[in-house]
C-alpha positions, 0 to 999 in steps of 0.5 A, a space after each residue: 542342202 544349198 548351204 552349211 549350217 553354223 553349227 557344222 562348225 562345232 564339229 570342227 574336230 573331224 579328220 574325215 568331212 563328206 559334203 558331196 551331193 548337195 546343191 553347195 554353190 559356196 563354202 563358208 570362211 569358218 570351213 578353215 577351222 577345221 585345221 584336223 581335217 586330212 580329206 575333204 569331199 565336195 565333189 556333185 555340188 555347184 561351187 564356182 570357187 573356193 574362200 581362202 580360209 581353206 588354205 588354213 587345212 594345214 592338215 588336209 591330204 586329200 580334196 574332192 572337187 570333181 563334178 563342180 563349177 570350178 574354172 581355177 584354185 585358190 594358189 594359197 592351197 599349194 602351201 597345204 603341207 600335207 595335201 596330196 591329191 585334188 580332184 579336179 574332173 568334170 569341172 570348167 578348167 581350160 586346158 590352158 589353166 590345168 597346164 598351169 595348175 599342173 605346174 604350179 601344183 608340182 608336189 601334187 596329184 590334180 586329177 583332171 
């Protein structure tokens, strides 16, 4: 699968969504309507970057991302109130970016 389905937004009550081994290369804005959502695994596909909307996961508390393209994170996500946990390996962070992500994501747990 290269990209999700509308209808994926009907299910927009899930607390659990898995989307991990498919070829994403982005996510779609109606992802921040799934405001139950409490983990979010996205981990082996081919995302560059993250659309904002995610930062709508008020209830978000765990965010796979590993084995992606990513090289940075929508700031906004740090103002998930409930987010505890991203991971971050295999991606294309510099040390540089995930010195400041480290800082910028005090409350949270990056695993690089």
């Amino acid at each position: 699968m290269v990209g999700l389905p509308e209808t994926l937004e009907q299910l927009n009550q899930r607390k659990v969504l898995l989307l991990h081994y498919n070829k994403l290369a982005t996510l779609p804005i109606f992802l921040g309507a799934f405001r139950q959502l409490e983990e979010l695994t996205l981990c082996f596909n081919h995302l560059t970057n993250l659309p904002a909307s995610i930062a709508q996961l008020n209830s978000l508390r765990v965010l796979h991302l590993h084995h992606n393209q990513l090289s940075q994170l929508p700031l906004e996500l740090n103002s998930l109130p409930q987010l505890e946990k991203i991971t971050l390996w295999g991606n294309a962070f510099s040390l540089k970016n995930q010195a400041l992500l480290s800082e910028v994501f005090d409350r949270v747990a990056l695993v690089f």
